[in-house]
Backbone atoms as SQL, in Angstrom:
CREATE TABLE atoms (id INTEGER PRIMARY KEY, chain TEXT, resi INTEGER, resn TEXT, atom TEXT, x REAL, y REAL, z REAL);
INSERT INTO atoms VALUES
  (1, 'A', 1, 'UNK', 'N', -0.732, 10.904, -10.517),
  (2, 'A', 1, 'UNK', 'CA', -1.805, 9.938, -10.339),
  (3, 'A', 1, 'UNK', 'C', -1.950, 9.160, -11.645),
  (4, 'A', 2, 'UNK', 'N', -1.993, 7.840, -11.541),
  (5, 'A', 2, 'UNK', 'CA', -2.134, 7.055, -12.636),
  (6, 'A', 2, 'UNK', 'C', -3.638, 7.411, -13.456),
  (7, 'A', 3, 'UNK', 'N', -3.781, 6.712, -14.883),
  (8, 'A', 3, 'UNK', 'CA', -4.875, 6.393, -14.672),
  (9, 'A', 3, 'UNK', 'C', -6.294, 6.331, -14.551),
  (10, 'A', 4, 'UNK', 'N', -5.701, 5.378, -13.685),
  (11, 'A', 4, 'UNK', 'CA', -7.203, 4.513, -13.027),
  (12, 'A', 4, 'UNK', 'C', -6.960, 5.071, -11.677),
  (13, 'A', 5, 'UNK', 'N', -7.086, 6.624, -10.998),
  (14, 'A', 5, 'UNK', 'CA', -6.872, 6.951, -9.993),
  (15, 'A', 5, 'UNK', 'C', -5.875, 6.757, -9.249),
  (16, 'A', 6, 'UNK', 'N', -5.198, 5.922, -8.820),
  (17, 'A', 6, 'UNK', 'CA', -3.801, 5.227, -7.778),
  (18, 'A', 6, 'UNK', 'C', -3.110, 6.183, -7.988),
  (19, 'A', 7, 'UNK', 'N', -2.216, 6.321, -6.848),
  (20, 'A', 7, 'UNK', 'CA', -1.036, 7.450, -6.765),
  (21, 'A', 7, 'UNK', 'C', -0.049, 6.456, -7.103),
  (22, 'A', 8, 'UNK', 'N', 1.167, 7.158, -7.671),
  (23, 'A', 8, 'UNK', 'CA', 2.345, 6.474, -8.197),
  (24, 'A', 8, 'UNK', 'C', 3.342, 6.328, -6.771),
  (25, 'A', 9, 'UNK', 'N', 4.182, 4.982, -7.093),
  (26, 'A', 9, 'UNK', 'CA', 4.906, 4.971, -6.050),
  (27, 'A', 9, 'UNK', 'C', 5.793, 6.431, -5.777),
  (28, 'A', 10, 'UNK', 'N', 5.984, 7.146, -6.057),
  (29, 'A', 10, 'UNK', 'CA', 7.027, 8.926, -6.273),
  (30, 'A', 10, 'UNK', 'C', 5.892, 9.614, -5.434),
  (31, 'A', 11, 'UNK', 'N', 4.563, 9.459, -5.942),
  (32, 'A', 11, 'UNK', 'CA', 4.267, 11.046, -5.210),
  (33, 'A', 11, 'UNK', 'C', 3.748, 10.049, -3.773),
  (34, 'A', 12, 'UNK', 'N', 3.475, 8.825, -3.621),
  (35, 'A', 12, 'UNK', 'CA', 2.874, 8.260, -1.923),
  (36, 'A', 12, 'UNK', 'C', 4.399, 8.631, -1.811),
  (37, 'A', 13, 'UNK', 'N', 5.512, 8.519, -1.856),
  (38, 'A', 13, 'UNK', 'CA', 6.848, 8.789, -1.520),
  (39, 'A', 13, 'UNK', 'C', 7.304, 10.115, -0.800),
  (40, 'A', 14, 'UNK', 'N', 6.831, 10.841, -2.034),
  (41, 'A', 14, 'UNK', 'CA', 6.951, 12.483, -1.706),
  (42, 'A', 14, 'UNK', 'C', 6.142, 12.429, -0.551),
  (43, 'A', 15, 'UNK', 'N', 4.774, 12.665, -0.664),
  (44, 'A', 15, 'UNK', 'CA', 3.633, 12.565, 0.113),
  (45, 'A', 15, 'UNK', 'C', 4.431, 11.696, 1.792),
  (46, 'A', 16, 'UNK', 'N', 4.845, 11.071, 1.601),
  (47, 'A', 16, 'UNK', 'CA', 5.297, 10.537, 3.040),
  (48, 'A', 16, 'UNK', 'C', 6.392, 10.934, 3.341),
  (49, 'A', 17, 'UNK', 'N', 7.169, 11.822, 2.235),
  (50, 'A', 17, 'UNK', 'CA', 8.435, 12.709, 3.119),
  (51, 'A', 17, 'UNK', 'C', 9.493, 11.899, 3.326),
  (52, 'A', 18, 'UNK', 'N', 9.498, 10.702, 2.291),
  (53, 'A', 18, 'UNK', 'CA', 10.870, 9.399, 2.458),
  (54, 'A', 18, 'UNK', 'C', 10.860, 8.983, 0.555),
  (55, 'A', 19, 'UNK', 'N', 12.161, 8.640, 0.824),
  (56, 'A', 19, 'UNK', 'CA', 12.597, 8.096, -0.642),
  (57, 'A', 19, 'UNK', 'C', 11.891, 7.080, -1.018),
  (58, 'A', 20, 'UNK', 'N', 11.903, 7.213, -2.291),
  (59, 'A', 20, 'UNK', 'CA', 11.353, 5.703, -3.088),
  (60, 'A', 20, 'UNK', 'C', 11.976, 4.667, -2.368),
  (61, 'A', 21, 'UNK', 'N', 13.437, 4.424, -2.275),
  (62, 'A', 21, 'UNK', 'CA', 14.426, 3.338, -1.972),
  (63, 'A', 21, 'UNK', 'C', 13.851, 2.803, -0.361),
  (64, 'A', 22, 'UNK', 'N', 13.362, 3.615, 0.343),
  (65, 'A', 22, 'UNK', 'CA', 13.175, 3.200, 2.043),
  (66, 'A', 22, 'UNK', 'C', 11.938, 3.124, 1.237),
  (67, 'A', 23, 'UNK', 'N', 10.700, 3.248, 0.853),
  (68, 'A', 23, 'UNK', 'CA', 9.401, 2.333, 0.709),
  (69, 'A', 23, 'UNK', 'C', 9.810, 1.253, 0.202),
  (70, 'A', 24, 'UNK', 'N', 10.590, 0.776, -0.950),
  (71, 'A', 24, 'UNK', 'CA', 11.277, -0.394, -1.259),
  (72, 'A', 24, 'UNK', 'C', 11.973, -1.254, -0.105),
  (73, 'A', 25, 'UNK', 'N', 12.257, -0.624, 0.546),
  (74, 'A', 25, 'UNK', 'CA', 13.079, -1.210, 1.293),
  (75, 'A', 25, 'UNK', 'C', 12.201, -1.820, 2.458),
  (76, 'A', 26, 'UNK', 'N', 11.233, -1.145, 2.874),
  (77, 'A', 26, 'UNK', 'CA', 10.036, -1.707, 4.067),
  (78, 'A', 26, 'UNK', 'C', 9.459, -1.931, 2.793),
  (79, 'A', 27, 'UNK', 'N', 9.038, -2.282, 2.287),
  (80, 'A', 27, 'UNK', 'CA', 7.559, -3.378, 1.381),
  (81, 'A', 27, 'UNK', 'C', 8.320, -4.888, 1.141),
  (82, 'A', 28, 'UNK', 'N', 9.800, -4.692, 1.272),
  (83, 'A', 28, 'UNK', 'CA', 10.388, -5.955, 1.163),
  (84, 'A', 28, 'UNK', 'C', 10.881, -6.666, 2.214),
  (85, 'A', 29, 'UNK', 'N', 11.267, -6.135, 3.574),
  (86, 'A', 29, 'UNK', 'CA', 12.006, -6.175, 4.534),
  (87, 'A', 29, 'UNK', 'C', 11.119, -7.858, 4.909),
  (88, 'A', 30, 'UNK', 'N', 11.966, -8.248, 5.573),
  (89, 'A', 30, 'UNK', 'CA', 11.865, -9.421, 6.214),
  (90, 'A', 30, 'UNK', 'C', 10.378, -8.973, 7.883),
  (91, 'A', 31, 'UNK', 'N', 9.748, -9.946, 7.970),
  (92, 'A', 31, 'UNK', 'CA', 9.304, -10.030, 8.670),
  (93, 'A', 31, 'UNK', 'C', 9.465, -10.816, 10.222),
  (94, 'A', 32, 'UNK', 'N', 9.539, -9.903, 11.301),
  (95, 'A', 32, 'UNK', 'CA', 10.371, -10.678, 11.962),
  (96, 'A', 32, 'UNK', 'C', 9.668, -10.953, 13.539),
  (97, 'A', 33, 'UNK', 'N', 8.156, -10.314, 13.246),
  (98, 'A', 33, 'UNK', 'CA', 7.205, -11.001, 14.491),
  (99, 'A', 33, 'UNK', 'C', 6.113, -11.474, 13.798),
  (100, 'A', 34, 'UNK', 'N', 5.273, -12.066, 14.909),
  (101, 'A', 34, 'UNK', 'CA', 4.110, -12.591, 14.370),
  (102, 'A', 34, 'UNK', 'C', 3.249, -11.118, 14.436),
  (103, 'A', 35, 'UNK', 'N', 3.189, -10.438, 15.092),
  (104, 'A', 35, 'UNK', 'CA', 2.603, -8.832, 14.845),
  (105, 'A', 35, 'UNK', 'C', 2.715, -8.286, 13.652),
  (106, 'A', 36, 'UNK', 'N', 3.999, -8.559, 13.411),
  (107, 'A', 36, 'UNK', 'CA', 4.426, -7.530, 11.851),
  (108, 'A', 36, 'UNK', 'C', 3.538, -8.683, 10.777),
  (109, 'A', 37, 'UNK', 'N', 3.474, -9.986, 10.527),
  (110, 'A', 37, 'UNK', 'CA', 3.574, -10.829, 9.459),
  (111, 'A', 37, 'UNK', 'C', 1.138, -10.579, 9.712),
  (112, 'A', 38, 'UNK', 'N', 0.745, -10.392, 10.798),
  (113, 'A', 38, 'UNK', 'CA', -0.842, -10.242, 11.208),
  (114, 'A', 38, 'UNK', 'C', -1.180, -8.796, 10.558),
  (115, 'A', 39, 'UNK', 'N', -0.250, -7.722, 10.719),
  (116, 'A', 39, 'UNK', 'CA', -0.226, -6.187, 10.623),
  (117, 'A', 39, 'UNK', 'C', -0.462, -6.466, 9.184),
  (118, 'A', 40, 'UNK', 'N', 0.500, -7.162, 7.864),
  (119, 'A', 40, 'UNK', 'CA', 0.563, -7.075, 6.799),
  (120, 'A', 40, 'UNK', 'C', -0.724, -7.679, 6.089),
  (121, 'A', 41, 'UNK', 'N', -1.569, -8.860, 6.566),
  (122, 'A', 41, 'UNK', 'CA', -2.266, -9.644, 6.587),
  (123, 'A', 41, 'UNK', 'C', -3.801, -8.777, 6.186),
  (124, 'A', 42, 'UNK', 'N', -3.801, -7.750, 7.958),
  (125, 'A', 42, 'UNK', 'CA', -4.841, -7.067, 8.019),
  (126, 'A', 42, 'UNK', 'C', -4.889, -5.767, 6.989),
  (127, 'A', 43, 'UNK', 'N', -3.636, -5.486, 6.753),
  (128, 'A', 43, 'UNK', 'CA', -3.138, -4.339, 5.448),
  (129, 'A', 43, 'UNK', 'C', -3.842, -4.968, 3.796),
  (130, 'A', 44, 'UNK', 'N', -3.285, -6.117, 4.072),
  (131, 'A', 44, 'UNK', 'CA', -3.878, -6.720, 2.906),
  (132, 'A', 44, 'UNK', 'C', -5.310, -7.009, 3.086),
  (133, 'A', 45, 'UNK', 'N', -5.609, -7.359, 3.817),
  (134, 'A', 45, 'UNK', 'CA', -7.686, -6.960, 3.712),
  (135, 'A', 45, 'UNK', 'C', -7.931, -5.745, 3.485),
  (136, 'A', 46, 'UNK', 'N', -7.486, -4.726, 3.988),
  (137, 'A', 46, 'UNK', 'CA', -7.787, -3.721, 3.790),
  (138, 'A', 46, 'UNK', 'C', -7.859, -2.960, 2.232),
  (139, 'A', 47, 'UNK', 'N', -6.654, -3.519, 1.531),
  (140, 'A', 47, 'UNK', 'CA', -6.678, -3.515, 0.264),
  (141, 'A', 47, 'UNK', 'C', -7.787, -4.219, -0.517),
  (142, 'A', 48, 'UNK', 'N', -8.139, -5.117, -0.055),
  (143, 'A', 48, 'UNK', 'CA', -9.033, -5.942, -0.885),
  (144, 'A', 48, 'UNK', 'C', -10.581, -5.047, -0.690),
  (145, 'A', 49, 'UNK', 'N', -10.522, -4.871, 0.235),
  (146, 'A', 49, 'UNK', 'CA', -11.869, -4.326, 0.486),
  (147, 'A', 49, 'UNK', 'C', -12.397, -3.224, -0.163),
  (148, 'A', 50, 'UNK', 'N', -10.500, -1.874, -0.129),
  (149, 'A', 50, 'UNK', 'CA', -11.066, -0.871, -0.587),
  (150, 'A', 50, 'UNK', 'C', -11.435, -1.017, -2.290),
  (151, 'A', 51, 'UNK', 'N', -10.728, -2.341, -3.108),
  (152, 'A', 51, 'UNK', 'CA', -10.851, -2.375, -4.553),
  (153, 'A', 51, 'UNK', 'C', -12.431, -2.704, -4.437),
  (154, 'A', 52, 'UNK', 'N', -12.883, -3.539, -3.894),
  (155, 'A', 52, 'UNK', 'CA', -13.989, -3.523, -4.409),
  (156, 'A', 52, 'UNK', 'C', -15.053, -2.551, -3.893),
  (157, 'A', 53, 'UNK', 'N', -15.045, -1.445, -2.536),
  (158, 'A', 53, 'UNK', 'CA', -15.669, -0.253, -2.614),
  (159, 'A', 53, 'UNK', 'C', -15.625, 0.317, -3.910),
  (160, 'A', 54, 'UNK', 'N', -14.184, 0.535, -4.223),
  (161, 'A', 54, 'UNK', 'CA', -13.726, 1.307, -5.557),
  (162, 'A', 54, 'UNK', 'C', -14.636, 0.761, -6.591),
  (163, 'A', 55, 'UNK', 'N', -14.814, -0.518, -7.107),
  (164, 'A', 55, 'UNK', 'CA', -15.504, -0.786, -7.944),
  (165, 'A', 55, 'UNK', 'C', -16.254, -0.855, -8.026),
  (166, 'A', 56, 'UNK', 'N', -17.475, -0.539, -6.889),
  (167, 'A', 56, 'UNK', 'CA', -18.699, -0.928, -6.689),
  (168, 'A', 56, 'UNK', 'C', -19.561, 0.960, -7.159),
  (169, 'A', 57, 'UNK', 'N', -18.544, 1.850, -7.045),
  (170, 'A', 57, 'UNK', 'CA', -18.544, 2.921, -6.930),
  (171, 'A', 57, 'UNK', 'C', -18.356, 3.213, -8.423),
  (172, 'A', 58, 'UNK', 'N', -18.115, 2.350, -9.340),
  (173, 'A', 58, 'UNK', 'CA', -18.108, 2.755, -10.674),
  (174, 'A', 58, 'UNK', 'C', -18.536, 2.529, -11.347),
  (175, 'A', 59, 'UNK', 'N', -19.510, 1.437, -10.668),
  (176, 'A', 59, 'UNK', 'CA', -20.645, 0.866, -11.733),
  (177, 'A', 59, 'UNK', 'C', -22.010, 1.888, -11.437);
């Protein structure tokens, strides 16, 4: 664990039971529906949201 809390790309790796190289490999992969390119979209809100729970939680 880093840090500032975050897990390192190795142990979400371990933790998901797949190589570093296949998370590399899907975080880069081409997008090839409008499902997959909405899926990443809503992934990415989701990120945004949890930073600022996170930060709201440390003040």
């Amino acid at each position: 664990m880093t840090s500032s809390g975050e897990y390192t790309v190795s142990e979400t790796a371990r933790a998901a039971e797949i190589s570093r190289q296949a998370y590399y490999k899907w975080l880069n992969r081409r997008l090839s529906s409008l499902r997959e390119q909405q899926e990443r979209e809503v992934l990415e809100e989701i990120k945004r949201i949890e930073k600022r729970v996170k930060s709201k939680m440390l003040v």
